[in-house]
C-alpha positions in Angstrom: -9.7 69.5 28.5 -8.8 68.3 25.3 -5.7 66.4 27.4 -9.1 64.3 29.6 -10.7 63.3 26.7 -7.8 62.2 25.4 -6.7 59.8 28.1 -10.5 59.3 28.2 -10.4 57.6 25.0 -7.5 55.6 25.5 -9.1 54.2 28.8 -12.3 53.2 27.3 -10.1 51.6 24.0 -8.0 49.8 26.5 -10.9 48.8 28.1 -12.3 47.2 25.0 -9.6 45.5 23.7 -9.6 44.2 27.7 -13.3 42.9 27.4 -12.8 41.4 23.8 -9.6 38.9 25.0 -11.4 38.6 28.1 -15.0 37.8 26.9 -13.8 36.6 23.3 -10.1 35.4 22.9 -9.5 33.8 26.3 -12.6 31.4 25.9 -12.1 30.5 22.4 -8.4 29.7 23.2 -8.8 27.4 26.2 -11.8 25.9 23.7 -9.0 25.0 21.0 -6.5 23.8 23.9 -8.9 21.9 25.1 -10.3 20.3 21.8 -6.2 19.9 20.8 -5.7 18.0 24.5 -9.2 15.6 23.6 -7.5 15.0 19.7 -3.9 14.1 21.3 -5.8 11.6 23.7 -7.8 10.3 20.7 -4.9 9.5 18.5 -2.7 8.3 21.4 -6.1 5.7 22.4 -6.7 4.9 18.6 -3.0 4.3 18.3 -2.9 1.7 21.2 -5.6 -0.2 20.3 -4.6 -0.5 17.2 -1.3 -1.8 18.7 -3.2 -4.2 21.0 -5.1 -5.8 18.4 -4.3 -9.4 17.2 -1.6 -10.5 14.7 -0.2 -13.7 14.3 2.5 -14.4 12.4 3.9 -17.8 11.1 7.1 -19.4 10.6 8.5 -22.7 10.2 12.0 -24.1 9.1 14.0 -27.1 10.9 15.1 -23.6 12.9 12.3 -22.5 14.1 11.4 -24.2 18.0 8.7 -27.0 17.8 8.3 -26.7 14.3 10.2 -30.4 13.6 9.3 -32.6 16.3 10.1 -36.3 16.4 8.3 -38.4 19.2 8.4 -42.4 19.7 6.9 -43.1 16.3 7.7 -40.7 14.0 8.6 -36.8 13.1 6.0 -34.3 13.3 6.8 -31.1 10.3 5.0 -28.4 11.8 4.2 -24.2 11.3 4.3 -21.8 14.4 1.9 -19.2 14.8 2.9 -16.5 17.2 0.6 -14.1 18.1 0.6 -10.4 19.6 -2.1 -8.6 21.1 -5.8 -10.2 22.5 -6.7 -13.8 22.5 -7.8 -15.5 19.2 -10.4 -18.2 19.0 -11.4 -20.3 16.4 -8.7 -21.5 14.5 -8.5 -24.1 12.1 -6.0 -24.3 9.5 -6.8 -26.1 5.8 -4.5 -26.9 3.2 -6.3 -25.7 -0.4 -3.6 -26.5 -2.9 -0.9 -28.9 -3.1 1.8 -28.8 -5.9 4.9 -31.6 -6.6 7.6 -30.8 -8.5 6.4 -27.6 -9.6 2.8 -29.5 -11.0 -0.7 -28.9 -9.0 -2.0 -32.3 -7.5 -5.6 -32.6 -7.9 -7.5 -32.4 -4.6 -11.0 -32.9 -5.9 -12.0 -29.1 -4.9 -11.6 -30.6 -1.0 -10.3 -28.5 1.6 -7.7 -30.4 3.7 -8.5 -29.5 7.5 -5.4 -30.2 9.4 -5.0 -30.6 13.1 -3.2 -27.6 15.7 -0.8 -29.8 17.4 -2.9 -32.2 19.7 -4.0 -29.1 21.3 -8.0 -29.2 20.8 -10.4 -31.3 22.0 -13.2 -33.0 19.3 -15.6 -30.7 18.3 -13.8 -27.8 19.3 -11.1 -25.0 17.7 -8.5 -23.8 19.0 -7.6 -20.6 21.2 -4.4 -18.9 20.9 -2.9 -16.6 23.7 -0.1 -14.2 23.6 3.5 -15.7 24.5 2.0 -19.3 23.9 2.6 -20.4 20.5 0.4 -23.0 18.9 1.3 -25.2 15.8 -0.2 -26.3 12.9 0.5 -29.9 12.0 1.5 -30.4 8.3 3.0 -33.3 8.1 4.1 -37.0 10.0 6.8 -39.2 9.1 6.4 -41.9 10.4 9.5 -43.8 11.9 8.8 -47.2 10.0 10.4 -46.9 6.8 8.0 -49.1 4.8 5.2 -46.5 5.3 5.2 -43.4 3.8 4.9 -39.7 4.7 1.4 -38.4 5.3 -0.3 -34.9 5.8 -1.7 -34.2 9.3 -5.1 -34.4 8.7 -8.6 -34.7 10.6 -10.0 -36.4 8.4 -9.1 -38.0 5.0 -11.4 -37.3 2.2 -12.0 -40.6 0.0 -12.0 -38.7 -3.3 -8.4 -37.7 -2.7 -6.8 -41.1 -2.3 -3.0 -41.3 -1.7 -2.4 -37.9 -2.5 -2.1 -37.3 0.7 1.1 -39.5 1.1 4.5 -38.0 0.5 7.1 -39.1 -1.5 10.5 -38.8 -0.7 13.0 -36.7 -2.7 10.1 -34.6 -4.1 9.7 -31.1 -3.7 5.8 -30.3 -2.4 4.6 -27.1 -1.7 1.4 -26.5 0.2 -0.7 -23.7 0.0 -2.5 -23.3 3.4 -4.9 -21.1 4.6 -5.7 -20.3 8.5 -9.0 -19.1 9.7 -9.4 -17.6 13.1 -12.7 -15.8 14.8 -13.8 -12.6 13.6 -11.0 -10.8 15.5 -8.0 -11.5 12.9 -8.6 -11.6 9.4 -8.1 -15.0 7.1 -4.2 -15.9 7.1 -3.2 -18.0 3.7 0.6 -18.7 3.2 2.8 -21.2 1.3 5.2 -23.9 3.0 7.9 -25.7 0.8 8.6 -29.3 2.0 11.1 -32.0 0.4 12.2 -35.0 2.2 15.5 -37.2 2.5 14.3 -40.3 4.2 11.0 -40.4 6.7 13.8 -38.9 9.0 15.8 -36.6 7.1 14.2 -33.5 5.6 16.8 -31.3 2.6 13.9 -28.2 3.3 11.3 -26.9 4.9 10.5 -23.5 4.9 7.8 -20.7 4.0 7.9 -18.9 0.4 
């Protein structure tokens, strides 16, 4: 008798332990897989859209392609923007400080809008795309030595006169600032320019 009850018991124990992995365990481990397999595809989906979304970087050096262009009248001194990831619209690029020789020029508080490389129409910014660079134009030499090297601009505020001619032998440096849509956050970055002859630059590079 006492042999019954005893394999009795360890039936209805087994049967337990049986109906707690089976009503208990089992569900709450498929629940954790399953929330683990949903926060593995989260990460992996946060982790390409964060590697799909927009940088551009810029360069520019007598190295760099398109960056020193010379055409029938003069030479072009330009800054690449390459970007990565989704389309970026709204560009437009202003130059904010200007230094010679190591001394700031005065620019009146105006914000020097320069122009992206022929590229836009009036009234309109530009649109970069992936694997199509678009340039910034700083500054055009012209090839008639009697006129002096100018910054690219749209427009030429009265208030800062010839400052925005060149002179040659001097070192400039040009603190410029790009603004895109609200896709890519405000880009500012310095460019170090120093000129030969209207044909010859001695450097021309980012710092």
């Amino acid at each position: 008798m006492s042999l019954f009850w005893g394999t009795a018991g360890s039936s209805v124990v087994f049967a337990l332990i049986f109906l707690v992995h089976f009503l208990y365990l089992s569900p709450k481990r498929m629940v954790e897989e399953g929330e683990g397999k949903l926060r593995l595809a989260e990460d992996r989906s946060a982790a390409l859209q964060q590697a799909r979304q927009p940088r551009i970087k810029v360069s520019c050096g007598r190295e760099i392609e398109g960056c020193v262009v010379p055409d029938h009248q003069g030479i072009w001194y330009r800054a690449r923007l390459d970007l990565t990831g989704t389309n970026v619209s709204g560009l437009e690029a202003s130059i904010v400080g200007l230094w010679e020789g190591g001394h700031k020029v005065d620019l009146y508080g105006e914000y020097m809008v320069v122009s992206m490389c022929m590229s836009e129409q009036k009234g309109q910014t530009t649109l970069i795309r992936e694997g199509r660079p678009e340039f910034i134009n700083l500054l055009f030499s012209p090839g008639d030595t009697q006129k002096p090297p100018v910054l690219s601009l749209k427009h030429y505020p009265g208030s800062v006169g010839d400052r925005v001619f060149l002179k040659l032998n001097h070192e400039y440096q040009m603190a410029v600032v790009l603004n895109c849509d609200d896709t890519h956050p405000t880009l500012p970055f310095k460019v170090k320019l120093k000129l030969k002859s209207n044909k010859d630059v001695e450097e021309f590079q980012l710092t």
